[in-house]
C-alpha positions in Angstrom: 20.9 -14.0 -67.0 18.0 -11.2 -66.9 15.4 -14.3 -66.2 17.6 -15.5 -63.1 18.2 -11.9 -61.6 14.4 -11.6 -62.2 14.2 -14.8 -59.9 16.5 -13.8 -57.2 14.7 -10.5 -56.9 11.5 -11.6 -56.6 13.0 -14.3 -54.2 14.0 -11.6 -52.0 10.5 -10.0 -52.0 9.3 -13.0 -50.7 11.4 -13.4 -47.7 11.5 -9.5 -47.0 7.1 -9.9 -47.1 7.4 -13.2 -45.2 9.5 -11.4 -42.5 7.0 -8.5 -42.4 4.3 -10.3 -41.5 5.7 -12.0 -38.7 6.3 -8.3 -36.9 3.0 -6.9 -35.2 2.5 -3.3 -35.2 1.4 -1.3 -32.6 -1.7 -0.6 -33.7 -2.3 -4.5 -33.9 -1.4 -5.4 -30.4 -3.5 -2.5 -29.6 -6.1 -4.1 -31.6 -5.7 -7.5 -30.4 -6.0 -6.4 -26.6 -8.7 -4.3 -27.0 -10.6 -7.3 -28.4 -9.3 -9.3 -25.9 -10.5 -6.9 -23.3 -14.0 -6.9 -24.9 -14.5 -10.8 -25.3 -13.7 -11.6 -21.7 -16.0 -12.0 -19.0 -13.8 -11.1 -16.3 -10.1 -12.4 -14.3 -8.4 -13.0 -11.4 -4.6 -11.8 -11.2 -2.3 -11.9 -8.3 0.7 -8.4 -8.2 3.2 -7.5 -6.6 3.6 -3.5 -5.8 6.6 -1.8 -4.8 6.5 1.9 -4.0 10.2 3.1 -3.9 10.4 6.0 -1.6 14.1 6.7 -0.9 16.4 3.5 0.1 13.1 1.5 2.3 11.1 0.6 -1.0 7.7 -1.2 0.3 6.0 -4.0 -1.1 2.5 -4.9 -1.4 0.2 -8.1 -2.3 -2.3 -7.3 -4.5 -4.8 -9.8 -5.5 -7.5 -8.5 -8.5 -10.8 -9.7 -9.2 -12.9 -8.1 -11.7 -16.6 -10.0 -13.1 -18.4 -8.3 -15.9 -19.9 -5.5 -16.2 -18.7 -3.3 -13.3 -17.8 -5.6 -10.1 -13.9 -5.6 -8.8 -12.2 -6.8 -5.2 -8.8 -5.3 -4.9 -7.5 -6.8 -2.1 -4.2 -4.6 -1.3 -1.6 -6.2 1.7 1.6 -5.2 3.3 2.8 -8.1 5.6 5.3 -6.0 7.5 2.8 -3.2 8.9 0.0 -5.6 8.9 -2.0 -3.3 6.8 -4.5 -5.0 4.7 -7.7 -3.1 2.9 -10.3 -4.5 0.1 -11.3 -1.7 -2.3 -15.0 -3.4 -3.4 -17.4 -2.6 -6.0 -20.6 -4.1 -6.6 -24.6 -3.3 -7.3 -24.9 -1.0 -4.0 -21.4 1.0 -4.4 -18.3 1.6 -4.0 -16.8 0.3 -0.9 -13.2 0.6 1.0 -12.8 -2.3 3.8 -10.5 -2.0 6.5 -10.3 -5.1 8.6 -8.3 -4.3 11.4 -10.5 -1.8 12.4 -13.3 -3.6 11.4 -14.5 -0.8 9.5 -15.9 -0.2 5.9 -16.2 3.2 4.1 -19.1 3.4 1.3 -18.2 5.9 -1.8 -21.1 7.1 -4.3 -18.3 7.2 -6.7 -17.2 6.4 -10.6 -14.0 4.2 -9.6 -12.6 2.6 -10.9 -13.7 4.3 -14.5 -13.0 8.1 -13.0 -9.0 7.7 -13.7 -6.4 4.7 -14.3 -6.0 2.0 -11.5 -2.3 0.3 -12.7 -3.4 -3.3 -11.6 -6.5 -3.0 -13.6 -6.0 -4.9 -17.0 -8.1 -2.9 -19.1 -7.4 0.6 -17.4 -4.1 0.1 -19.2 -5.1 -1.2 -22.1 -7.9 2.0 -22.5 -4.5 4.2 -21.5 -2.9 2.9 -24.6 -6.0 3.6 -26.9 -6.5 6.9 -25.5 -2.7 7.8 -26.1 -2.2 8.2 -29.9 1.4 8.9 -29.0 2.0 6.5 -26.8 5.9 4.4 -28.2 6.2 0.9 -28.8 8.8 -1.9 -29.1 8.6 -5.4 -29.4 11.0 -7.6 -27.5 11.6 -11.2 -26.7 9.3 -11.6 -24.5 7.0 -9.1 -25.0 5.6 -5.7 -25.9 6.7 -2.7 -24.4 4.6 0.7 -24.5 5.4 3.9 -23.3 2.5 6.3 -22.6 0.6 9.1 -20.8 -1.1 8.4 -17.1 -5.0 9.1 -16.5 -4.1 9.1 -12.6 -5.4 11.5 -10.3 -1.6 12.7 -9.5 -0.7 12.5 -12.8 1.2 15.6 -12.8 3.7 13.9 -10.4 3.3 10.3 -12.4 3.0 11.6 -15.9 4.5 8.8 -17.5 4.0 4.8 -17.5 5.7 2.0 -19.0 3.4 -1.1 -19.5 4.5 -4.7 -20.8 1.8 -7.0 -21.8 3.4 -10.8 -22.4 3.3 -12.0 -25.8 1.9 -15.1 -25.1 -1.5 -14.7 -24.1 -0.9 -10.7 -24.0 -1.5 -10.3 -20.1 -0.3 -7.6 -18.7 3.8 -8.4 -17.2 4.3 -4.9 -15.7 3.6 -1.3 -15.4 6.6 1.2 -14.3 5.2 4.5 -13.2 7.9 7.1 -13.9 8.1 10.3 -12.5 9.0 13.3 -14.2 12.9 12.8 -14.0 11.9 8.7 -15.5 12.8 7.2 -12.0 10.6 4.7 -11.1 8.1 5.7 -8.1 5.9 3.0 -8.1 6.0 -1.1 -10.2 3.5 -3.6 -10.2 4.9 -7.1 -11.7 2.0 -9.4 -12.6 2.9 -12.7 -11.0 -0.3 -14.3 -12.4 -3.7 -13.5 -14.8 -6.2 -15.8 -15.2 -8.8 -14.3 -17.8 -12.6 -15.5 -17.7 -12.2 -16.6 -14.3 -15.1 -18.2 -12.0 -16.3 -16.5 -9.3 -18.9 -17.5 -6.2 -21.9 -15.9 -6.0 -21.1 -14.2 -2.8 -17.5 -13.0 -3.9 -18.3 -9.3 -4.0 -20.7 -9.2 -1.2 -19.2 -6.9 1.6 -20.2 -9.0 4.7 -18.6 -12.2 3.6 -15.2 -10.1 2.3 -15.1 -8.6 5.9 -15.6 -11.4 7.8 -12.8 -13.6 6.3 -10.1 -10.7 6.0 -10.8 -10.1 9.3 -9.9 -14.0 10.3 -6.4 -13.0 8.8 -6.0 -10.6 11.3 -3.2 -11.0 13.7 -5.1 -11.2 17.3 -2.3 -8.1 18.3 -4.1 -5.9 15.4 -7.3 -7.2 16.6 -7.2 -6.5 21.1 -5.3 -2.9 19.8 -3.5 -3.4 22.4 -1.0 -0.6 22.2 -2.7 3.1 22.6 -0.2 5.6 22.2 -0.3 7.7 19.4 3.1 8.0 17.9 3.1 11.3 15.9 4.0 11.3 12.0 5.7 14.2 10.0 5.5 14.8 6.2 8.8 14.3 4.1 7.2 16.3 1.4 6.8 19.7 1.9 5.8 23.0 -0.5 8.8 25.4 -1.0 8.8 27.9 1.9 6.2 25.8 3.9 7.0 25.1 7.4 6.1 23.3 10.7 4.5 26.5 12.8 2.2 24.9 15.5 1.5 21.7 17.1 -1.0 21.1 19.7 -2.4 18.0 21.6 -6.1 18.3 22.3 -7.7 15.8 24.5 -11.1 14.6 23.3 -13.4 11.6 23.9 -11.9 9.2 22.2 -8.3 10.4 23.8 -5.7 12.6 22.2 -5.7 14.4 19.1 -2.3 16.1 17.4 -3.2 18.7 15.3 -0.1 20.2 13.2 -0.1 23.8 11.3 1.9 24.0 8.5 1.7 27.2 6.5 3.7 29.2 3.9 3.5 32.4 1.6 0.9 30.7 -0.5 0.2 26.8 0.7 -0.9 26.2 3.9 -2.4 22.8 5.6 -3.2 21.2 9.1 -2.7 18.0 9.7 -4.7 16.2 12.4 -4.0 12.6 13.8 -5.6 10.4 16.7 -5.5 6.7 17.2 -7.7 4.7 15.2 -10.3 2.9 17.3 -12.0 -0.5 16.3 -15.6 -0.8 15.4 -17.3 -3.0 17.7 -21.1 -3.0 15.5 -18.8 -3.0 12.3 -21.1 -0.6 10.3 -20.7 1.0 7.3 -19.7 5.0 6.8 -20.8 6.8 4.2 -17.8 9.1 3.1 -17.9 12.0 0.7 -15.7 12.0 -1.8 -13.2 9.4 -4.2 -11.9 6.6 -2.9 -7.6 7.3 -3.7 -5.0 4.5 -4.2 -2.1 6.3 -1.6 0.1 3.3 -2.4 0.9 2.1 1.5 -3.0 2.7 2.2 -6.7 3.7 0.4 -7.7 7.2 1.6 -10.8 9.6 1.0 -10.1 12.8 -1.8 -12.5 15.3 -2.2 -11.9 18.9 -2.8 -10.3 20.1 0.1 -9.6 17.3 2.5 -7.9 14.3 2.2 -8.2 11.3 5.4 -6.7 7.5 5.9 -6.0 5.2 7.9 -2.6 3.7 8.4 -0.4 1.3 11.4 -3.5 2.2 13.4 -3.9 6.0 13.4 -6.4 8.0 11.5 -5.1 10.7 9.3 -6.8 13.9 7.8 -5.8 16.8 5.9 -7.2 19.8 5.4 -6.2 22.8 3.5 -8.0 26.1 1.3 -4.8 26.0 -1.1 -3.7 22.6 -1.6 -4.2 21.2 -4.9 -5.7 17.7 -5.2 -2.3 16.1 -6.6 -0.5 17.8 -3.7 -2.9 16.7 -0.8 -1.8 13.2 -2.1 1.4 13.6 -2.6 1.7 15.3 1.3 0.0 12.1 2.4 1.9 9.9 0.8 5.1 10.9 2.5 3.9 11.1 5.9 6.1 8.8 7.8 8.4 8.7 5.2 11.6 9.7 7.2 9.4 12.7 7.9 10.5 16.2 8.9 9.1 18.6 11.4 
């Protein structure tokens, strides 16, 4: 009797040790992506972004290329607006393309390493090793985590939820969550090809602008419509308010400049239509190149500027912080308010 209890117990030992071993801890899918991350040579992946800003959410194609050590082409495009900007990096900078204007910006910047980028692969997976804390689950179909954001407005994002797939552990989504958990922004990986081929001139910044600029729409191109349609901010400061608008009229046609100011937070806000480069040079911009979801602006420490449906945007203010010159520019045109 004592032999065969023996036997059933150590039976049970088996199958309980068996069991174990097929669950992965979060510190080995940690593990495992890291070393993923570190083996690879690069990848291609193809996103879907949705920025959910009240009940018209907006969806973006995003289309990732990244080749060892430190070149990328995020290629970010909103069929409905016709928007459509390349952020580039290779040996002579950072550089932000925007083809309808036939434009390109040059940054002496960090980026993407200077914060998180959520459709950058190993920006998430560094996220999860930098975040001790950070909750995981295992599910079906994949691994869930729940950690802290490196973003450059991550007091308003301070949370993200990232899913890596279990087979082949590529990233499946990443849930930005504000500080109520509702969802502001969600990338969904439709595809993520890792050690991926690239041409030799894939980076280059001549051959990117040429072919986005094919994909133009010819209406984008003649900018044939040159009335500037003036856009309010839907996100305001408590006790700041609309006090002035003017329209100045200056060599390149008419200028709105609004005044918004409050007890503590002031700002003006300055818009003009956006005019096409006919040499197509490149701009040096001081600054960091800032993912505004709908567009890529310019940060630096008091002034924020983008373009967007055609109109160049800048802000300027002595008390804004940098999370809330983005989050002002995010919401302008968002149902805005005078």
């Amino acid at each position: 009797m004592k032999k065969k209890l023996v036997a059933m117990l150590m039976a049970i030992m088996l199958v309980l040790s068996l069991a174990a071993c097929g669950k992965k801890s979060r510190d080995d899918v940690v593990g495992s992506l890291s070393n993923q991350m570190e083996k690879m040579n690069g990848y291609k992946a193809d996103a879907t972004l949705t920025i959910n800003n009240g009940n018209d959410p907006q969806k973006y194609e995003v289309v990732i290329w990244h080749k060892k050590p430190s070149y990328y082409r995020v290629q970010l495009k909103n069929a409905k607006s016709d928007q459509n900007q390349i952020i580039l990096r290779n040996k002579e900078g950072v550089f932000v393309l925007t083809p309808a204007l036939n434009k390109s910006y040059r940054f002496q910047s960090d980026w993407p390493s200077n914060s998180s980028q959520p459709y950058l692969p190993e920006s998430l997976v560094n996220d999860l090793v930098q975040d001790k804390n950070a909750t995981f689950k295992s599910t079906k179909l994949g691994y869930v985590f729940e950690t802290k954001t490196n973003y450059t407005n991550r007091q308003l994002l301070p949370t993200q939820e990232i899913t890596f797939n279990k087979k082949g552990l590529t990233p499946q989504s990443v849930k930005l969550l504000d500080t109520d958990k509702n969802v502001v922004l969600n990338v969904k990986f439709d595809k993520v090809q890792y050690n991926a081929k690239f041409d030799n001139d894939a980076f280059d910044v001549k051959k990117n602008m040429t072919s986005a600029r094919l994909s133009v729409p010819t209406s984008t191109n003649n900018n044939e419509s040159d009335l500037l349609v003036t856009l309010y901010p839907n996100y305001l400061m408590k006790g700041v308010t609309l006090e002035d608008q003017q329209e100045v009229k200056t060599d390149n046609g008419v200028q709105v400049i609004l005044s918004y100011k409050g007890a503590k937070k002031s700002f003006t806000l300055i818009e003009e239509k956006a005019k096409i480069s006919e040499s197509g040079t490149t701009m040096e911009i001081s600054g960091e190149p800032v993912d505004l979801g709908k567009t890529v602006g310019a940060l630096s420490d008091k002034m924020i500027t983008w373009s967007y449906g055609g109109t160049d945007f800048t802000i300027v203010s002595k008390s804004l912080t940098q999370s809330e010159l983005i989050q002002v520019a995010q919401s302008v045109g968002d149902t805005g308010t005078k």
